[in-house]
C-alpha positions in Angstrom: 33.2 52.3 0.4 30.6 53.7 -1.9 29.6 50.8 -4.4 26.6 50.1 -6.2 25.7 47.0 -8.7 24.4 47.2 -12.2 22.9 44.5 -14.9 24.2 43.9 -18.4 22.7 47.2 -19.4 23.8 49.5 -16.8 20.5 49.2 -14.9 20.9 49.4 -10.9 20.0 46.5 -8.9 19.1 46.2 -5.2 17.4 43.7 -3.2 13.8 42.6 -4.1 14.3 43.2 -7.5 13.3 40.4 -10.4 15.9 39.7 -12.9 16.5 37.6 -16.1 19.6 35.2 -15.2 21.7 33.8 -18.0 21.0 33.1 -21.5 17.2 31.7 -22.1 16.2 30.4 -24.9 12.6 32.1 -26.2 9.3 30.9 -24.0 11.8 29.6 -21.7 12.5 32.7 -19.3 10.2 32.1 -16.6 12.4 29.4 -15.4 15.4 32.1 -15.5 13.5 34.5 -13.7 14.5 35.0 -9.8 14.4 37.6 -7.4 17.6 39.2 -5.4 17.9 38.3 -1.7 20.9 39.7 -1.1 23.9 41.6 -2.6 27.6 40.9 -0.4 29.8 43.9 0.1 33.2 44.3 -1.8 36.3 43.1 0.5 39.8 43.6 0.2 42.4 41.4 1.9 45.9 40.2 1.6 47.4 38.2 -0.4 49.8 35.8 1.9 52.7 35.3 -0.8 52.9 38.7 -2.2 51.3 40.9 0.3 49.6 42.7 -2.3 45.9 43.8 -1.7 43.1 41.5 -3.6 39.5 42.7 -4.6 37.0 40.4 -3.5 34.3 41.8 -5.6 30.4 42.0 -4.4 28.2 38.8 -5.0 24.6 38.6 -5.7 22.3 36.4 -4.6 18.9 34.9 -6.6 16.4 32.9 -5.6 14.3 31.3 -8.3 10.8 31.0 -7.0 9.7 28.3 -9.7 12.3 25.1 -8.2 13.0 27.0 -5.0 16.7 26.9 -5.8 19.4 29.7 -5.1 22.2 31.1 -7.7 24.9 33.1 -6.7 25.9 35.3 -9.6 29.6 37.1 -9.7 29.9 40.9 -10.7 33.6 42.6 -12.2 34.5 46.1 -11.6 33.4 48.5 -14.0 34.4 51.6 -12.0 36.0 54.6 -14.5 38.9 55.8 -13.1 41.0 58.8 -14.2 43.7 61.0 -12.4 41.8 63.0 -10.5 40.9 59.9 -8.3 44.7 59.5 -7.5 46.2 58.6 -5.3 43.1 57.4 -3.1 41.4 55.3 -6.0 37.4 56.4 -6.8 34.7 57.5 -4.2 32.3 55.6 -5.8 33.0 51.8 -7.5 30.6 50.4 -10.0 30.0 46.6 -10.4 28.6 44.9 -13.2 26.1 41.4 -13.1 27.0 40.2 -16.6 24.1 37.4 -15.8 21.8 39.4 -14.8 18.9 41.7 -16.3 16.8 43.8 -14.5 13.1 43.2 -15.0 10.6 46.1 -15.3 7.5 46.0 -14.1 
């Protein structure tokens, strides 16, 4: 599966990058500011009553240099789909880190 992860604004993240998590109030970012250590891959199992398929979409993982703690941070599928991806769904799924913004250097 071809996946990638974005921020709130659409901005791609990968490993090693520094990002903004949450909501900070003014002069208080620095203690929201973390780096990615790792980004889990989607998953798709079973669900035992139904035997329907379930997402299990991609996590991502911050560590926060300034208290030494770790956040794991939930993404939603944002992934356009139209007919011409049917029947075998998109080639390439898009998740979106809400929580997260990508910091520039």
């Amino acid at each position: 599966m071809n996946f990638e992860v974005q921020d709130c604004n659409g901005s791609k993240l990968s490993v090693g990058d520094k990002v903004l998590y949450g909501d900070p109030k003014p002069g208080d970012e620095w203690h929201h500011t973390g780096t990615i250590t790792k980004i889990t891959e989607p998953d798709v199992d079973y669900d035992d009553e139904a035997g329907r398929p379930v997402m299990t979409n991609p996590y991502v993982h911050i560590h926060f240099e300034d208290d030494g703690t770790d956040e794991e941070c939930h993404t939603y599928n944002d992934t356009p789909v139209g007919w011409n991806d049917y029947p075998d769904g998109p080639s390439h799924y898009i998740y979106q880190a809400e929580d997260l913004e990508l910091i520039v250097p």
